[in-house]
N, C-alpha and C positions, 0 to 999 in steps of 0.2 A: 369415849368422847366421840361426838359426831359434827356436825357441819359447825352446830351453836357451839362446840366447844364445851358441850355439856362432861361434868364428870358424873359417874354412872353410881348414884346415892339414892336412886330411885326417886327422884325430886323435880322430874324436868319442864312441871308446869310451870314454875316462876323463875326468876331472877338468880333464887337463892341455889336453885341447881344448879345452875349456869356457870361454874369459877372460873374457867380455863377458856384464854384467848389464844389463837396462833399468830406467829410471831414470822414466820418464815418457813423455807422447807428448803431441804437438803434433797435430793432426791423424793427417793419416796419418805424421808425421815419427818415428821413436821415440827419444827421448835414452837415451843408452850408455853408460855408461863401463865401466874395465877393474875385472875383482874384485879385483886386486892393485894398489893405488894405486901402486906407485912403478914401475908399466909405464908406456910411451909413450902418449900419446894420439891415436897416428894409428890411423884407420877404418882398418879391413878392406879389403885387394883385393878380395872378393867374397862374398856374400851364400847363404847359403841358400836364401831367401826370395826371389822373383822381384820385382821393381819395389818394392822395398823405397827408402824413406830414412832415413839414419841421421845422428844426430848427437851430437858428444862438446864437453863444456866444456873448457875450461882446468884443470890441477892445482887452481889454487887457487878455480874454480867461479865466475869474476866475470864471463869470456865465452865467447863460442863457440871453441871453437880451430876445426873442421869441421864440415861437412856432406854428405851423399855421396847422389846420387842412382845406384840399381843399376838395371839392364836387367832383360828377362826371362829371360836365361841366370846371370842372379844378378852379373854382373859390373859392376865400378864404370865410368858414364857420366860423368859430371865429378864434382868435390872443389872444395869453397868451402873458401878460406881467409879468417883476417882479420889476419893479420900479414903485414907490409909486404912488397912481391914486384915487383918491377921497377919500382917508384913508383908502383903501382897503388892501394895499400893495399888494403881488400879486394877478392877477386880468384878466378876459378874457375880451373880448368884443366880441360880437356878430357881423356877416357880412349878409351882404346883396346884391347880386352881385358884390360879389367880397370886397365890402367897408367896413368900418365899421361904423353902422347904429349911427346913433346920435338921441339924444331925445333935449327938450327946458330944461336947466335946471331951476330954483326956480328964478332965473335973467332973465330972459327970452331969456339967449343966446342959441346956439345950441353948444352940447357938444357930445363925445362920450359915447354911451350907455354901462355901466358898470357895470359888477359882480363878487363877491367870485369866487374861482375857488371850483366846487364841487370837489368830489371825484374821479371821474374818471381825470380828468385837475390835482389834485391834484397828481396824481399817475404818469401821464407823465410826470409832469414836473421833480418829482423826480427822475424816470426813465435817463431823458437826465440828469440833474444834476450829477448823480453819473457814465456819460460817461467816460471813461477814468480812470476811480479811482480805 
């Protein structure tokens, strides 16, 4: 995403590229959401903007749904959630070009690779949380 707010679909001669408005910023954080409310509110695989962080509310704007810290190649580093995720409750997950890396879990299926939010994740989230307040 860059100045327009563009998400990076390879599209950004019209409108239709265009989904993502900023809404405010936290620091260096910039709150997002989509210009079409009844889109998803999952972030962007990747960024315009180099070491960019983004972050998007819930539909109905009472929590954070994500937060996403991007690399200098614009590609997503890890993704904060705060809905429940292997009993973690809030929980990052780690990226990998862009993606989010997956491990085999104990079933032998493929899951996304998931952790506690340390202290610093800790500290953004609450940071955006108390946006507005």
């Amino acid at each position: 995403m860059g100045a327009n707010g563009s998400h990076s679909n390879g599209s950004l001669e019209s409108e239709l590229g265009r989904k993502w408005k900023t809404t405010g910023t936290v620091g260096e954080i910039q709150i997002v959401q989509k210009k079409n409310s009844k889109d998803s509110v999952k972030l962007p695989e990747e960024s315009h903007t180099p070491n960019r962080t983004y972050a998007t509310f819930n539909k109905k704007g009472n929590d954070v749904q994500a937060i996403a810290k991007y690399g200098p190649d614009g590609k997503k580093i890890w993704e904060i959630h705060t809905r429940e995720h292997n009993g973690l409750g809030e929980h990052y997950h780690p990226c990998e070009n862009g993606h989010t890396k997956t491990i085999t879990n104990r079933n032998g299926f493929p899951e996304s690779e998931t952790y506690a939010l340390d202290a610093e994740k800790k500290s953004i989230l609450e940071r955006v949380r108390n946006y507005g307040k």
